[in-house]
C-alpha positions in Angstrom: -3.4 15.4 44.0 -3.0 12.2 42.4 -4.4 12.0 38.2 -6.3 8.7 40.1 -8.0 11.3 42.3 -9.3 13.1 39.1 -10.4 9.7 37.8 -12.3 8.6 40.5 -14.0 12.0 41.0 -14.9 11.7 37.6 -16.7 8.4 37.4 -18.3 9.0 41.1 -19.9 12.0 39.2 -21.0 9.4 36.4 -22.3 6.9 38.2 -22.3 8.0 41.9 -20.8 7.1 45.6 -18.5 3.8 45.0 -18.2 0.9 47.6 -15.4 0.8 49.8 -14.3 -2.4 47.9 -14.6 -0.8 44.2 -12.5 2.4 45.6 -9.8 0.1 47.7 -9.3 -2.1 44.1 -9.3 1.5 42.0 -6.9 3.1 44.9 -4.0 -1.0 45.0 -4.3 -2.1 41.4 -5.4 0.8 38.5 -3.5 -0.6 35.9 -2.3 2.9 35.5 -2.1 4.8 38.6 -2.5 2.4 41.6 -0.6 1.2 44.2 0.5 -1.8 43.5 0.9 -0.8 40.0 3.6 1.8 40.0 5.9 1.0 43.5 8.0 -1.3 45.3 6.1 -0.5 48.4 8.3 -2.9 50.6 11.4 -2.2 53.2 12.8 0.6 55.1 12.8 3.1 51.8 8.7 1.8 51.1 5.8 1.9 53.4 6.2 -1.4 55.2 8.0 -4.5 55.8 7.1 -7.9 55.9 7.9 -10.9 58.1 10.2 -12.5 55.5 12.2 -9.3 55.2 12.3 -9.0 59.1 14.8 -12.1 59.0 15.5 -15.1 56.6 13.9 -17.7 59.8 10.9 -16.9 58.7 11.1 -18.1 55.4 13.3 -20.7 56.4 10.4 -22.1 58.2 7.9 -21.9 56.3 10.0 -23.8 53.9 10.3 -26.6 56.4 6.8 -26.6 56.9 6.2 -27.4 53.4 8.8 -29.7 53.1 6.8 -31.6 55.7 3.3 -31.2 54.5 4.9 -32.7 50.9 5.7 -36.1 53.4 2.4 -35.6 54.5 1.2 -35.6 50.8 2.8 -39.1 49.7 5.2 -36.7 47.9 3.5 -36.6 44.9 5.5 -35.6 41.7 4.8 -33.3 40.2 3.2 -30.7 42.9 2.8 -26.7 42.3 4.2 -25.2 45.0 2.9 -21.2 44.9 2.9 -18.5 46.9 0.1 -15.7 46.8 2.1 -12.1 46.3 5.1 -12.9 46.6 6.6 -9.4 47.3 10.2 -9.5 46.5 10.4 -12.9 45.9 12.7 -13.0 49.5 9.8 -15.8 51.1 10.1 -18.3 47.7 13.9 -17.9 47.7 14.2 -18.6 51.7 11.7 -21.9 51.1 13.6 -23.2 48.1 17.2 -22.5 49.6 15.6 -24.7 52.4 13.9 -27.3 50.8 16.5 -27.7 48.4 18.0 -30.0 51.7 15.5 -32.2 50.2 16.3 -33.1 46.5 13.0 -35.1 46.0 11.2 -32.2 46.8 12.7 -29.6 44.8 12.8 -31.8 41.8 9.0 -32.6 42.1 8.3 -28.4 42.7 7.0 -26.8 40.1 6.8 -23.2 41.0 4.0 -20.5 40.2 3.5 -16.8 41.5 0.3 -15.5 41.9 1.1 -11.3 41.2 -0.9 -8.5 40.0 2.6 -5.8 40.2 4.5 -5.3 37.5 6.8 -4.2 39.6 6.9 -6.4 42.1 7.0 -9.0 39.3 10.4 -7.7 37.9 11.8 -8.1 41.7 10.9 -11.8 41.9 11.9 -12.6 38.7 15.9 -11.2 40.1 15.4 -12.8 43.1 14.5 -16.5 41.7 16.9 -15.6 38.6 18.3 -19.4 38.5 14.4 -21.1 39.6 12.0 -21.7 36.3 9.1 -20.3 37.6 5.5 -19.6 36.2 3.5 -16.1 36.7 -0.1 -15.6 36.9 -2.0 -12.9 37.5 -4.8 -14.6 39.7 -5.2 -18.0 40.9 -7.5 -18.9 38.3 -4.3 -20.1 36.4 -2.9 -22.6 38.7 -2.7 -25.8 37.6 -4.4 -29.2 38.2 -1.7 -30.6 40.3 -1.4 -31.1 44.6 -1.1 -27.9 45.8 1.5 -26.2 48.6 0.8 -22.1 48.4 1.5 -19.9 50.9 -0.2 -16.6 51.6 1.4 -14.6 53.6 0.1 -10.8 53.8 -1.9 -11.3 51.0 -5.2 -11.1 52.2 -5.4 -8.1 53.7 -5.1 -6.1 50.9 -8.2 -8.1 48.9 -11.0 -5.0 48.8 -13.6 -5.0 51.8 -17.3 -4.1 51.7 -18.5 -2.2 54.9 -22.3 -1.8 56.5 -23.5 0.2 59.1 -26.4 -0.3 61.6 -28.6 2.4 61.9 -32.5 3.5 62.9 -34.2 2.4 59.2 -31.6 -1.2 58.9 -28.6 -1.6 57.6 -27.2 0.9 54.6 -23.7 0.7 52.8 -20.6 2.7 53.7 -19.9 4.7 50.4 -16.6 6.6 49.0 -18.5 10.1 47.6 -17.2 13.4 46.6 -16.8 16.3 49.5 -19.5 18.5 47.5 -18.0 21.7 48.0 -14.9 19.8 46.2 -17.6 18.4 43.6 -15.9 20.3 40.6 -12.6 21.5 41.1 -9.4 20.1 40.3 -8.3 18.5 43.5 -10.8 16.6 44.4 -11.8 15.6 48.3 -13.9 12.0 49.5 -16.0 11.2 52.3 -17.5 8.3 53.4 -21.7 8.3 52.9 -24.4 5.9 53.2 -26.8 3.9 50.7 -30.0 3.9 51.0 -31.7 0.7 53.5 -30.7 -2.5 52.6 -33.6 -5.7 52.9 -33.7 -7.1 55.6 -31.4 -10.7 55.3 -29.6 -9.4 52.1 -26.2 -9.4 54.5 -24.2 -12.3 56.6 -24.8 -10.3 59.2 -27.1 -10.4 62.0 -30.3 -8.3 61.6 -30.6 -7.2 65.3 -27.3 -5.7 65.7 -27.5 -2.6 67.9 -27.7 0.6 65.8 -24.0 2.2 65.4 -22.7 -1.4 64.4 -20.3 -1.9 61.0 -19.5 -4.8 59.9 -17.4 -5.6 57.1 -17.2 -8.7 54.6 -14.2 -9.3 51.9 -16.3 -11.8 49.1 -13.3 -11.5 47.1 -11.4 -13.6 50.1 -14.1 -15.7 51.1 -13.9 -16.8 46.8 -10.8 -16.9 46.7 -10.5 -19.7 49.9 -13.7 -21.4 48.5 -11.6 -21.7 45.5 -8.6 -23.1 47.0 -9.9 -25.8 49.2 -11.7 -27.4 46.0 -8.7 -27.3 44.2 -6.9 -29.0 47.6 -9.6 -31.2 48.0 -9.9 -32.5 44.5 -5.9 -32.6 43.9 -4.1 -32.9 47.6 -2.3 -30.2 49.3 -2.3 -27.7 51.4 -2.9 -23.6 51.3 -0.9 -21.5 54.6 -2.5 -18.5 55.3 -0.5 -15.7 57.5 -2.1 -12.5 57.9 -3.1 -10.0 60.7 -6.8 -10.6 61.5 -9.3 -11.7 64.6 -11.2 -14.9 64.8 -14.5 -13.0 65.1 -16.4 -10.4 64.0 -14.9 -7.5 64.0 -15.7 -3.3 63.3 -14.1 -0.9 61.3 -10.7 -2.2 60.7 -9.5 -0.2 57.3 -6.0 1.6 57.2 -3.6 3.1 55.0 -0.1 3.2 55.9 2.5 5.8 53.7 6.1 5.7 54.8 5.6 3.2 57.9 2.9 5.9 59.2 -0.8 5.8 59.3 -2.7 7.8 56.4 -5.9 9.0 56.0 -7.8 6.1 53.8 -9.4 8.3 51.6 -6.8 10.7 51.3 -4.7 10.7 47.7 -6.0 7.4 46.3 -2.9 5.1 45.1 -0.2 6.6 47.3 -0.6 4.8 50.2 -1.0 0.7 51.2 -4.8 0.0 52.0 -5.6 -2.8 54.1 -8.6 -4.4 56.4 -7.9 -6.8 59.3 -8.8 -11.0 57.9 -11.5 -12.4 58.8 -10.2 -15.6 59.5 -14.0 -17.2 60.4 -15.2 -16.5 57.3 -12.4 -17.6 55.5 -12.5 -20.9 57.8 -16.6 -21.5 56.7 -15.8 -20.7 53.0 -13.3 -23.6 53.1 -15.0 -26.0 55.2 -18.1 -25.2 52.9 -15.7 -26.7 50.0 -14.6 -29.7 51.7 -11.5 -28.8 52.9 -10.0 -29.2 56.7 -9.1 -26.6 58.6 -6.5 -26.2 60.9 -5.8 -23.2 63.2 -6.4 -20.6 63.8 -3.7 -19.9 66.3 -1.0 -16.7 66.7 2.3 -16.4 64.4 4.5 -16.5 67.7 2.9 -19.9 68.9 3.5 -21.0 65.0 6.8 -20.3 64.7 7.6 -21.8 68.1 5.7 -24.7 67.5 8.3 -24.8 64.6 11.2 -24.2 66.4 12.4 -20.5 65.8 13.9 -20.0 68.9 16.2 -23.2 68.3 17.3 -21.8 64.9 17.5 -18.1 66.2 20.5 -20.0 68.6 22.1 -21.5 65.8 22.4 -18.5 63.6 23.9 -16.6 66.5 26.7 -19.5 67.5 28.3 -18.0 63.9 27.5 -14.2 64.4 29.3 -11.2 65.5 27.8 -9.8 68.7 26.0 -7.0 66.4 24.5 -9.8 64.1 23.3 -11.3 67.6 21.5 -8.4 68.5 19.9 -7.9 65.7 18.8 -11.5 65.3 17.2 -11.1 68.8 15.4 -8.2 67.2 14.3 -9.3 64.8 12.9 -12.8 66.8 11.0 -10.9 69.4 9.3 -8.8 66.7 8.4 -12.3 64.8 6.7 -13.6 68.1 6.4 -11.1 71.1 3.0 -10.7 71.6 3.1 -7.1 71.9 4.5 -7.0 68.1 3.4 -9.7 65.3 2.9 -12.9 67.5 -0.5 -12.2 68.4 -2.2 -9.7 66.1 -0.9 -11.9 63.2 -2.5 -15.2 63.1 -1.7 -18.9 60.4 -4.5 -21.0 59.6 -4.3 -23.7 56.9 -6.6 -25.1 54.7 -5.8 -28.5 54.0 -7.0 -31.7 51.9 -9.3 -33.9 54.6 -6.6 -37.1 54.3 -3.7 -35.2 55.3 -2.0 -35.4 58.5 -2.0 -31.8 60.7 0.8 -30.0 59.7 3.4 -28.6 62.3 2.7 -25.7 64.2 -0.4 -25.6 65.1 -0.6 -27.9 68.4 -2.1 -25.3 71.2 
């Protein structure tokens, strides 16, 4: 049983049941004992692997795509090009090796990672070794220049609060202590509910059929709100990539230890906690600020839009028949729709004068 167990037993005793959100934040970023905190949770040895460790097209587009979007800007100079946790720093290298085709553009960069990990932190700064770059712990500390970021994976892991439908209205979905558990040593959680909410108090329908949960992520709906101002005041663009629907959704929480499914409430901090994107809400938050949206449409359609299937036949003209094979592997799980091109979808958020960026034509 994990000493963050003990801790959150502890101060559920105190102050009673927590919300889903204050135990997902507790569980991904104690600054003692969380996930994030303590672990390189990334690759075949971690818990999960991400599309820019799946194969360097990825990045390699993406980095085209913002070389493009910087045309689209009237290549302002200087720009803050970011990216929103940036993992092992593999996505910002695979951009910059590619823009670096464009020397304008990589002299006008100025580059900032939004990152919370220590850990994760010590792996970007190997990865960009040679590339003067600026960390922040939160986007609050971005600067007042055009803006590229790119988010990929990032927003699933921002805590979710989740309702539930029942007889008396909606009530809150809580993280208690099992009370039989209530005093020992290895503590146990279940999920509970509040008391009725007032009616209207959610952005949630109040006629939904009893047995309905909903869930809403504020901290992503502020975060977006807070991009597209900063787009729409300064220029620029924000790329989100994320697994997510385009509407409402139910319960979508999962934890994930060793590439396996966990149970969410089991060992807080040793497994990666996650909810599926709502990519509406995101959408009205940024509309709400000014921006224009574009999207939302799969990953596989993006990356096809931007030609991975062309470059996927280049890098195999100069491989070994094993490379090959692996780079088909690795393109089918990018964009089949029975792996990430479907369940994974890119919106951006953009300034209202740009152009539409590539990859999203339907």
């Amino acid at each position: 049983m994990s000493r963050l167990a003990v801790r959150l037993a502890e101060r559920i005793r105190r102050e009673g049941p927590l919300s889903v959100a204050d135990y997902m934040a507790a569980a991904l970023t104690d600054p003692d004992d969380g996930y994030y905190t303590r672990r390189d949770p990334l690759g075949t040895a971690g818990d999960f692997v991400t599309a820019p460790e799946i194969s360097q097209m990825f990045g390699e587009l993406i980095g085209a795509w913002c070389v493009g979007c910087w045309h689209g800007m009237g290549r302002p100079d200087p720009f803050a090009l970011a990216e929103l946790g940036p993992g092992r720093g593999t996505l910002m290298a695979d951009i910059l090796r590619v823009s670096a085709l464009d020397p304008g553009f990589r002299s006008a960069a100025r580059i900032h990672l939004v990152e919370a990990s220590p850990v994760l932190q010590q792996s970007q700064r190997t990865a960009l070794r040679d590339v003067p770059a600026t960390w922040h712990r939160t986007c609050d500390g971005l600067p007042a220049l055009p803006l590229l970021a790119v988010a990929n994976e990032f927003l699933d892991a921002l805590p979710v609060r989740q309702f539930e439908m029942t007889a008396d209205g909606w009530r809150e979905r809580l993280v208690d202590i099992v009370p039989d558990m209530a005093d020992a040593g290895s503590p146990r959680f279940r999920f509970v509910l509040s008391a009725p909410l007032s009616p209207g108090a959610l952005p949630v329908p109040d006629d939904a059929p009893a047995g309905t949960l909903a869930e809403t992520c504020p901290q992503g709906r502020d975060l977006v709100s807070s991009l597209a101002g900063h787009i729409v005041a300064h220029g620029g663009a924000t790329l989100i990539v994320d697994y997510g629907y385009d509407h409402g959704s139910g319960d979508t929480l999962q934890a994930v230890r060793a590439h396996r499914f966990a149970n969410f409430l089991a060992d807080p901090g040793s497994a990666d906690l996650t909810a599926h994107v709502d990519f509406a809400a995101l959408a009205a938050a940024a509309a709400a600020a000014g921006a224009r949206l574009h999207g939302v449409v799969g990953q596989g359609r993006f990356l096809r839009n931007l030609g991975i299937e062309a470059r996927a036949t280049v890098l195999k003209a100069g491989a070994t028949a094993a490379q090959g094979r692996d780079i088909d592997a690795a393109l089918r799980r990018l964009i089949a729709d029975e792996e990430m091109g479907t369940l994974f979808k890119v919106m951006a958020i953009a300034a209202p004068a740009l152009p539409e960026p590539a990859g999203f034509a339907r």
